[in-house]
MARLO-839189 format. One record per residue: residue number from 1; residue in three letters; x, y, z of N, C-alpha, C, O, CB in turn. Coordinates in steps of 0.05 Angstrom, whole numbers. Glycine has a CB too. Example, Ala and Ser with C-alpha at 12.3 -4.5 7.8 and 13.67 -1.06 7.14 Angstrom:
# residues 2
PT   i  aa   n.px   n.py   n.pz  ca.px  ca.py  ca.pz   c.px   c.py   c.pz   o.px   o.py   o.pz  cb.px  cb.py  cb.pz
PT   1 ala    264   -114    156    246    -90    156    264    -66    156    285    -66    169    226    -89    181
PT   2 ser    257    -45    142    273    -21    143    258      1    157    268     23    161    282    -12    114
//
This chain:
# residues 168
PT   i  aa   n.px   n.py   n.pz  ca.px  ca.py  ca.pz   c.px   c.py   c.pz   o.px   o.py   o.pz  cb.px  cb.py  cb.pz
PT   1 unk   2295   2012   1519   2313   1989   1516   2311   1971   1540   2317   1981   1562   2342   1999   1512
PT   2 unk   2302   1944   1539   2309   1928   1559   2330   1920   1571   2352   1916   1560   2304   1915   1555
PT   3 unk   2326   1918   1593   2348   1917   1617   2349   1885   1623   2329   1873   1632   2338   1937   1650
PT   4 unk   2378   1869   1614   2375   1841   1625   2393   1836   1648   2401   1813   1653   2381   1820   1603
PT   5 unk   2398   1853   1660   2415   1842   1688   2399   1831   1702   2375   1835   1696   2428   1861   1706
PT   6 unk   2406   1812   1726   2385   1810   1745   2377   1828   1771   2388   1845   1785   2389   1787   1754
PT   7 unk   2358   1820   1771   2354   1843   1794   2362   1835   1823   2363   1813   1833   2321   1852   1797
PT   8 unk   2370   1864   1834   2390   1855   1849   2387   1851   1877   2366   1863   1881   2409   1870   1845
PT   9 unk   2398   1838   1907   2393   1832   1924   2412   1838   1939   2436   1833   1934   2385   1813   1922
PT  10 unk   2406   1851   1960   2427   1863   1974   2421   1862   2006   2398   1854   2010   2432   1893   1962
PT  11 unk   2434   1867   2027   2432   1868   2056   2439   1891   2071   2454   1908   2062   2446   1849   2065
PT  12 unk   2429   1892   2092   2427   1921   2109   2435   1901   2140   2432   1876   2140   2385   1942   2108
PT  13 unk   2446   1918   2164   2444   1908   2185   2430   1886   2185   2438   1863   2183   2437   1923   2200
PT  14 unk   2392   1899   2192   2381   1879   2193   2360   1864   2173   2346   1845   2181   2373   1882   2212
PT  15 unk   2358   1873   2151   2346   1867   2123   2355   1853   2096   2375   1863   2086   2341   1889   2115
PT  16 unk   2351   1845   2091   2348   1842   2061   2328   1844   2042   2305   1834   2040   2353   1822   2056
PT  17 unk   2337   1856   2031   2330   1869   2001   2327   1851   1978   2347   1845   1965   2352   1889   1991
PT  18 unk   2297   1841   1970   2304   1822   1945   2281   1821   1925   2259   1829   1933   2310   1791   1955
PT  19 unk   2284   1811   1900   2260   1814   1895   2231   1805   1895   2224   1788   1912   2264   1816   1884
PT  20 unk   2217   1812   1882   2180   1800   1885   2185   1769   1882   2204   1760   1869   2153   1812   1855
PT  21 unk   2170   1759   1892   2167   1728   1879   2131   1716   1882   2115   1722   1899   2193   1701   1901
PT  22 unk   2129   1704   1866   2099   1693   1871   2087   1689   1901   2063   1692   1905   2098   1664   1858
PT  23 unk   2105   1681   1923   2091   1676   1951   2087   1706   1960   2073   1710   1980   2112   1657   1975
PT  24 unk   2096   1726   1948   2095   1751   1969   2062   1760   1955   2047   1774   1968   2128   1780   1963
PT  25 unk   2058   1754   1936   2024   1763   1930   2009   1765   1944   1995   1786   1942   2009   1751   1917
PT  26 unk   2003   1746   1965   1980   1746   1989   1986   1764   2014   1968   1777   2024   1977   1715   2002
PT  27 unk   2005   1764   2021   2022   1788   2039   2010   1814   2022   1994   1827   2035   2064   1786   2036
PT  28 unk   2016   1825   1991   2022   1849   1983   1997   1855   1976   1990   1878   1974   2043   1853   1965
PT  29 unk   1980   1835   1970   1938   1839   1965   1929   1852   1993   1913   1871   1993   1913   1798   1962
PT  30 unk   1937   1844   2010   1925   1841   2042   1935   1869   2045   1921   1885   2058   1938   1813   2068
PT  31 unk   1944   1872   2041   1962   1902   2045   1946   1929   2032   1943   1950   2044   1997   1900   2027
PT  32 unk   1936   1923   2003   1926   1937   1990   1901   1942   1987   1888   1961   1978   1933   1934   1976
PT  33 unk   1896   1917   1999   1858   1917   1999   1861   1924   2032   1851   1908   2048   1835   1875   1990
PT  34 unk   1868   1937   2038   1866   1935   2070   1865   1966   2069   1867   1979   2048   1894   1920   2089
PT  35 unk   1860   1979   2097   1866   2017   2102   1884   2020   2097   1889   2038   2082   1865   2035   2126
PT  36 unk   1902   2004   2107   1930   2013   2113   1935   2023   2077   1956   2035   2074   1954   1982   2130
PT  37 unk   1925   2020   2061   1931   2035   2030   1921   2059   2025   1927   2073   2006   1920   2022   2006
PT  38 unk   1903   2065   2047   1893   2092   2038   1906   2121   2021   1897   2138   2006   1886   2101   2060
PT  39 unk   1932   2113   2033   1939   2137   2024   1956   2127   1991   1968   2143   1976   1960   2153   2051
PT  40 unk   1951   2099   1987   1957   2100   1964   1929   2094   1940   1927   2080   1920   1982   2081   1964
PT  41 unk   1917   2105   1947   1884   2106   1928   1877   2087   1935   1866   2075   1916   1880   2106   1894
PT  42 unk   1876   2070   1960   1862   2039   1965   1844   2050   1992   1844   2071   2005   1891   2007   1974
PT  43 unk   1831   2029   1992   1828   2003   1989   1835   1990   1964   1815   1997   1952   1805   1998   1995
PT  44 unk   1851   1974   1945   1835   1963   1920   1835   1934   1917   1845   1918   1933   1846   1974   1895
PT  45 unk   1826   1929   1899   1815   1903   1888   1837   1897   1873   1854   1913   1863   1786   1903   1871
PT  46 unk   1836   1869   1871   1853   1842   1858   1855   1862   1835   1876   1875   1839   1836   1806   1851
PT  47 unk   1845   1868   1817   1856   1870   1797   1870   1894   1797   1884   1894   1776   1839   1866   1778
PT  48 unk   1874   1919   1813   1884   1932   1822   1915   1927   1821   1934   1930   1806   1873   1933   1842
PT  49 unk   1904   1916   1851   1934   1904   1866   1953   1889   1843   1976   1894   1836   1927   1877   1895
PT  50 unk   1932   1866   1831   1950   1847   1815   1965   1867   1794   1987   1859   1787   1932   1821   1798
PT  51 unk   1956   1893   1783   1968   1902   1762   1990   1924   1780   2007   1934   1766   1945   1915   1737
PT  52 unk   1991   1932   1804   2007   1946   1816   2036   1925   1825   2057   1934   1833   1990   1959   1841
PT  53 unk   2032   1898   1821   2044   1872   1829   2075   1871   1810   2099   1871   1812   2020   1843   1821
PT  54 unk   2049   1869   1787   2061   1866   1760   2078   1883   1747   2097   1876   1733   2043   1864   1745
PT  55 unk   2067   1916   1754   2084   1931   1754   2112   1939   1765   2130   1955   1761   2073   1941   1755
PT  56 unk   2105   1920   1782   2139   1938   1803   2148   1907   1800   2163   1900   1818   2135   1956   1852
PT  57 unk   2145   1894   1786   2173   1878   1776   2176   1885   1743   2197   1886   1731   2171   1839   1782
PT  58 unk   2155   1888   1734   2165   1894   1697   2173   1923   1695   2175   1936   1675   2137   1891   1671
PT  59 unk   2178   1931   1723   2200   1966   1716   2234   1949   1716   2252   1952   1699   2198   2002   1757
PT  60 unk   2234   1937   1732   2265   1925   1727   2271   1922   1704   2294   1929   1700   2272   1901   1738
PT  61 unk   2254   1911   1677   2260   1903   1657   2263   1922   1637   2277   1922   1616   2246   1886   1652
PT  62 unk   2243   1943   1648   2236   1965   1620   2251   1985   1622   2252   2002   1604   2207   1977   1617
PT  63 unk   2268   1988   1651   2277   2009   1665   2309   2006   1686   2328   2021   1690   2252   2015   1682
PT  64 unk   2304   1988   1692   2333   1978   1699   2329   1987   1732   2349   1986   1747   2362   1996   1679
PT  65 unk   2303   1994   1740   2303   1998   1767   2266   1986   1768   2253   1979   1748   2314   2036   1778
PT  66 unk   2258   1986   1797   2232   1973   1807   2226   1971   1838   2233   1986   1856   2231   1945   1798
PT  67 unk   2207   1945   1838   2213   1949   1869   2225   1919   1881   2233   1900   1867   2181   1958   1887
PT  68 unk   2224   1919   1908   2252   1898   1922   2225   1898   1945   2213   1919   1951   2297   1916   1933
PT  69 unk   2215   1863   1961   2211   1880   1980   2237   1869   2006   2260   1863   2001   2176   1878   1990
PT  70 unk   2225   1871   2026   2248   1879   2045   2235   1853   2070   2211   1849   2076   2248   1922   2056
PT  71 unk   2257   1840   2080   2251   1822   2094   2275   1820   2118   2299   1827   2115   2245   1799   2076
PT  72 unk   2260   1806   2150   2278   1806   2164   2309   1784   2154   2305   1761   2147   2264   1801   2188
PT  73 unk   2328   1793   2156   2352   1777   2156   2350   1745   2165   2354   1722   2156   2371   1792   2175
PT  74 unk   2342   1757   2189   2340   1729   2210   2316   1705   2202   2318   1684   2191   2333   1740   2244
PT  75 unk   2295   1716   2213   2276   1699   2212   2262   1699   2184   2242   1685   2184   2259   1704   2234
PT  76 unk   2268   1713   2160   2253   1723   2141   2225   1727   2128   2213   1723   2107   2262   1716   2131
PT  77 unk   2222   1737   2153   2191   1747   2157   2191   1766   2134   2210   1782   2137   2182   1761   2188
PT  78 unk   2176   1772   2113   2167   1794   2094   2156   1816   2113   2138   1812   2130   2144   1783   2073
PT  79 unk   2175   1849   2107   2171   1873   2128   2151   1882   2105   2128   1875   2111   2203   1897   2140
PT  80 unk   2152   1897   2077   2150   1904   2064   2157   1919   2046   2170   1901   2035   2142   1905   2068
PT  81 unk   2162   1942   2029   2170   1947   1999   2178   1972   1998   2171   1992   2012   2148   1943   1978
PT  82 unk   2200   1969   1972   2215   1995   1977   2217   1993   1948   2217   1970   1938   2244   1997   1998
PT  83 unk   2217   2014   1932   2220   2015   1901   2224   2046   1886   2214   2067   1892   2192   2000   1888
PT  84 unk   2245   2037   1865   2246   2062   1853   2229   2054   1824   2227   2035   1809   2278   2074   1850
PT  85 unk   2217   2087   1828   2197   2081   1801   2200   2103   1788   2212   2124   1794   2165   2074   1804
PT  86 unk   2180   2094   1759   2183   2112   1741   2160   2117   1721   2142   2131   1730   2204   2105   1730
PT  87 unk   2159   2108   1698   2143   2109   1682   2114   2133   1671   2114   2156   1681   2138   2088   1689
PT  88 unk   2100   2129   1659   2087   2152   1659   2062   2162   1682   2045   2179   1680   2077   2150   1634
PT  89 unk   2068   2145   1702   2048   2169   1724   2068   2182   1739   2058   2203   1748   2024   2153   1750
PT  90 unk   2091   2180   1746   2103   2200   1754   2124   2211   1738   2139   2200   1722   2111   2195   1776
PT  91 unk   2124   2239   1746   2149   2258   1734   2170   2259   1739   2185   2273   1725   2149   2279   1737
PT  92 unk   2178   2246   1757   2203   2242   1765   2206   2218   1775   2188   2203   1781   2211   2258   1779
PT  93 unk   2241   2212   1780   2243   2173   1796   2241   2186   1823   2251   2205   1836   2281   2145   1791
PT  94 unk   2222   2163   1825   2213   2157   1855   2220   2138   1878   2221   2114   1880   2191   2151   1854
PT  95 unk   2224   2158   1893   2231   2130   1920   2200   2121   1932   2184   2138   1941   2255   2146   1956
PT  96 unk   2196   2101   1931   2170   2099   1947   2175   2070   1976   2195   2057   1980   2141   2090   1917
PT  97 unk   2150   2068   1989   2154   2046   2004   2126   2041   2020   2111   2060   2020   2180   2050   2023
PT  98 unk   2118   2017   2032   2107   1999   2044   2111   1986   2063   2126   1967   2059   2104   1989   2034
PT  99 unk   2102   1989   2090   2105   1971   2109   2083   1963   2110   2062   1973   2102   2114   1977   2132
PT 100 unk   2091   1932   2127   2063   1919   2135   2060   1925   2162   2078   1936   2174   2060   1887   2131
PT 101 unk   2041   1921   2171   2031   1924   2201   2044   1918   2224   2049   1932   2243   2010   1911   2204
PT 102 unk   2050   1887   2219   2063   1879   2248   2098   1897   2247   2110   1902   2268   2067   1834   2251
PT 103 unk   2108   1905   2226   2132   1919   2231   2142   1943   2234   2165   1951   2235   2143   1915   2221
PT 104 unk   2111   1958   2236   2116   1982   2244   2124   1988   2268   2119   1971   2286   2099   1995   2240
PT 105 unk   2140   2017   2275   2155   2018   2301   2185   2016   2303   2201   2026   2319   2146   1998   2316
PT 106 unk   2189   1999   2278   2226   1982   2294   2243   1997   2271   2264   1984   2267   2234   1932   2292
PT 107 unk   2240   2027   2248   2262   2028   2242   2265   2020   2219   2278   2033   2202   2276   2018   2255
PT 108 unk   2249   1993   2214   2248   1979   2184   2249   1996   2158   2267   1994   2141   2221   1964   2182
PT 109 unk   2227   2016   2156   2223   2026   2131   2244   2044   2131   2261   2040   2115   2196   2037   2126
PT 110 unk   2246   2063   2145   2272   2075   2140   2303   2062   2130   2318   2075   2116   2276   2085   2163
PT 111 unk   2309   2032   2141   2327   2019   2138   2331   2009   2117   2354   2001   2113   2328   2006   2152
PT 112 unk   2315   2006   2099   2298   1991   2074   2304   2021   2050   2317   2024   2029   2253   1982   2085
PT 113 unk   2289   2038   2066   2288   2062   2039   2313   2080   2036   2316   2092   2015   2261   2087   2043
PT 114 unk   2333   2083   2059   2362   2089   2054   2379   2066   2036   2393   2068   2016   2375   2091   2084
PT 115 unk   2370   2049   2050   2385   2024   2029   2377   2034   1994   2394   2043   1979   2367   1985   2038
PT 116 unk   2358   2032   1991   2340   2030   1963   2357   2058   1942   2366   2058   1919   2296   2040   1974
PT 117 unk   2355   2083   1965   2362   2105   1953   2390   2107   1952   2396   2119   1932   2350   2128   1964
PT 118 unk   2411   2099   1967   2431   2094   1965   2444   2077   1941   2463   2084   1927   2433   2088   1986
PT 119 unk   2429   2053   1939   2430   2041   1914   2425   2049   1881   2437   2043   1861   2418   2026   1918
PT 120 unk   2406   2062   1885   2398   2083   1866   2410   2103   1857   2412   2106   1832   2381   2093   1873
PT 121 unk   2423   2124   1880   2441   2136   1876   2469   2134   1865   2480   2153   1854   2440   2140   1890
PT 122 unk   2478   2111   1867   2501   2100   1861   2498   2085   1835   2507   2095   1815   2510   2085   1883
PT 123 unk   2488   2064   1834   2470   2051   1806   2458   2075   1783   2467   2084   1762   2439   2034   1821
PT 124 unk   2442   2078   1792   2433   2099   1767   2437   2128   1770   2428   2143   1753   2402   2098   1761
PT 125 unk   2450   2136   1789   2465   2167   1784   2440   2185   1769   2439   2194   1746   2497   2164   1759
PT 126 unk   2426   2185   1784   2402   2208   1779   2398   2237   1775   2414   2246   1791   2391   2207   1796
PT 127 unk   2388   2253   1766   2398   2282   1773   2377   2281   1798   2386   2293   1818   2394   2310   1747
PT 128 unk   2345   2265   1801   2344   2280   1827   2333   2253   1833   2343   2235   1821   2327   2312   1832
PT 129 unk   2309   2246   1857   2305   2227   1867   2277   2243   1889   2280   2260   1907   2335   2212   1878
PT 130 unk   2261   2233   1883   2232   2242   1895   2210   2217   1910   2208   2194   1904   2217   2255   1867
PT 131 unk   2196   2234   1929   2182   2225   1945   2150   2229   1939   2144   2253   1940   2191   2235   1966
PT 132 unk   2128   2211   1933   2104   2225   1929   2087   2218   1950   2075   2196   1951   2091   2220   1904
PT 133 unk   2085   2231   1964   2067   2231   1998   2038   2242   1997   2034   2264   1986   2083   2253   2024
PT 134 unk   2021   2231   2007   1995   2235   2003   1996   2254   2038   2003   2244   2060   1973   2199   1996
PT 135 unk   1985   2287   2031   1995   2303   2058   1986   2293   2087   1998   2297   2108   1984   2334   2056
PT 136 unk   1960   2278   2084   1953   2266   2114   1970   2243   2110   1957   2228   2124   1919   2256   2123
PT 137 unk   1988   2230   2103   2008   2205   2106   2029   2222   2123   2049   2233   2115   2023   2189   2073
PT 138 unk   2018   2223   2152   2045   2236   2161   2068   2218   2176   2089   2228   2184   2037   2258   2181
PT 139 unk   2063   2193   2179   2087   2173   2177   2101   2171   2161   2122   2161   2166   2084   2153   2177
PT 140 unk   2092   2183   2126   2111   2177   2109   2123   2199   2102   2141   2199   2085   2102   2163   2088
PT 141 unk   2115   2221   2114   2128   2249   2116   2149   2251   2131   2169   2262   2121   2112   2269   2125
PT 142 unk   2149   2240   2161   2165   2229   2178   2182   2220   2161   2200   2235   2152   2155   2211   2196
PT 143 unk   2180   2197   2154   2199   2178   2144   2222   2191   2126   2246   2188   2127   2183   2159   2128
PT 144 unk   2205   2206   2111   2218   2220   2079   2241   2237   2100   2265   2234   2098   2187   2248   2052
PT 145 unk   2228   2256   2120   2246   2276   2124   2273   2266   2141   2295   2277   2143   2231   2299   2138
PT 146 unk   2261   2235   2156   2285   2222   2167   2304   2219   2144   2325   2228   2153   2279   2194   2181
PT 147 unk   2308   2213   2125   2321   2208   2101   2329   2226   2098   2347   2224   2082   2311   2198   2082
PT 148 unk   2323   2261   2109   2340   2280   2088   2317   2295   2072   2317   2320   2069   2363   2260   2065
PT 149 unk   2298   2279   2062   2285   2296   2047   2267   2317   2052   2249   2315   2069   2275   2285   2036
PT 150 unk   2269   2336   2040   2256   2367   2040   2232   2367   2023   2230   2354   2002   2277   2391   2027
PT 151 unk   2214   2384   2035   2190   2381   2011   2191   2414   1990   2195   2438   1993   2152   2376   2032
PT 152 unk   2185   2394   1965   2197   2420   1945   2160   2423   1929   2145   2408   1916   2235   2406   1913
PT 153 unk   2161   2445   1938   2132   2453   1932   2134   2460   1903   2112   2458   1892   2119   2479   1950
PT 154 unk   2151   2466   1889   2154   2478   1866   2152   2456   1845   2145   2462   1822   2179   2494   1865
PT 155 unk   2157   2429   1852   2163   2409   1837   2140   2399   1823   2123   2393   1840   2175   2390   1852
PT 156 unk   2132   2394   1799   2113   2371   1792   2105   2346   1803   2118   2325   1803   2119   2364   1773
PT 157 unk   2081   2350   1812   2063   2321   1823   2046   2299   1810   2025   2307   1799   2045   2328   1840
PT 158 unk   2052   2276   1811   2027   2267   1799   2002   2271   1798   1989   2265   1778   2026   2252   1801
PT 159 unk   1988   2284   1830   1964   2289   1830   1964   2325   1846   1983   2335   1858   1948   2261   1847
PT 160 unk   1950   2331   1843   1944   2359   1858   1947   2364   1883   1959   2384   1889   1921   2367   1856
PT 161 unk   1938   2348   1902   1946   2344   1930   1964   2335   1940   1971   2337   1964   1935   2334   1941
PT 162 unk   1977   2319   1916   2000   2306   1928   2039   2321   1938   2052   2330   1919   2001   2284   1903
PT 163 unk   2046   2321   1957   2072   2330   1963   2085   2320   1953   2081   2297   1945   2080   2331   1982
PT 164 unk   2111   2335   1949   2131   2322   1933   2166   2326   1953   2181   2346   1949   2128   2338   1898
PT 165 unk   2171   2313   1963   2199   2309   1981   2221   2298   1964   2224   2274   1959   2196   2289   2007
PT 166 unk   2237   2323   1955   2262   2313   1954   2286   2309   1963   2298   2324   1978   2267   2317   1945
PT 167 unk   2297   2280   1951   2318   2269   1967   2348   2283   1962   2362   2273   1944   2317   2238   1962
PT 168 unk   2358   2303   1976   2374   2318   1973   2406   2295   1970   2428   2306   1967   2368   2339   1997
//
């Protein structure tokens, strides 16, 4: 069933939370065709990226959740992406996220992915809420366990190698 609310925009200390819009494409290509994706099956190509683009705003519609990305308050520099997902590559809703380069260090992604899951939590009242971490991503292992999350070996993964941290 489609979801027609709008999608929603919200603030943290120092963030806001809002959604995709056409200027963030060149930011979120550069990101994906770059290393810094490795651990999400990239490097990839435009047509890749463009359909990973496309996707994390047409989950809002199909699903009533997606992704937001995350920008400074102040100067609104684009940090990068925080989203709950779903659909058929993963088994469960997912917290996932993205920083870009220059904002790693300050706190951001964590600030961004409490926000996200908090919202989630409260909004869609989940029974659970999962992390899919590629095991050498150990920043995003970091990250996950700053949040609380535990890694539950028992859980279904999308891929075989992949860990799975849940958000308790």
């Amino acid at each position: 069933m489609p979801h027609d609310f709008p999608i929603p925009t919200f603030e943290t200390e120092r963030l806001r939370l809002r959604p995709l819009v056409e200027e963030d494409w060149t930011g979120y290509f550069a990101f994906l065709a770059s290393e810094r994706a490795i651990h999400m099956g990239g490097p990839h190509g435009v047509e890749t990226a463009w359909s990973f683009f496309c996707n994390d705003i047409a989950q809002w519609h199909l699903y009533g959740h997606g992704a937001l990305m995350f920008e400074d308050r102040l100067s609104g520099e684009t940090l990068g992406q925080v989203a709950i997902c779903k659909g058929p590559m993963f088994p469960e809703l997912e917290l996932g996220w993205f920083l870009y380069e220059a904002a790693e260090g300050k706190g951001y992604a964590v600030e961004a992915a409490a926000a996200m899951r908090d919202w989630a939590k409260e909004r869609l009242a989940p029974e659970s809420l999962v992390s899919y971490i590629d095991p050498d991503n150990t920043r995003s292992i970091r990250l996950a366990e700053r949040l609380g999350a535990v890694l539950d070996r028992d859980a279904r993964a999308p891929h075989e190698a992949t860990l799975v941290y849940r958000h308790i």
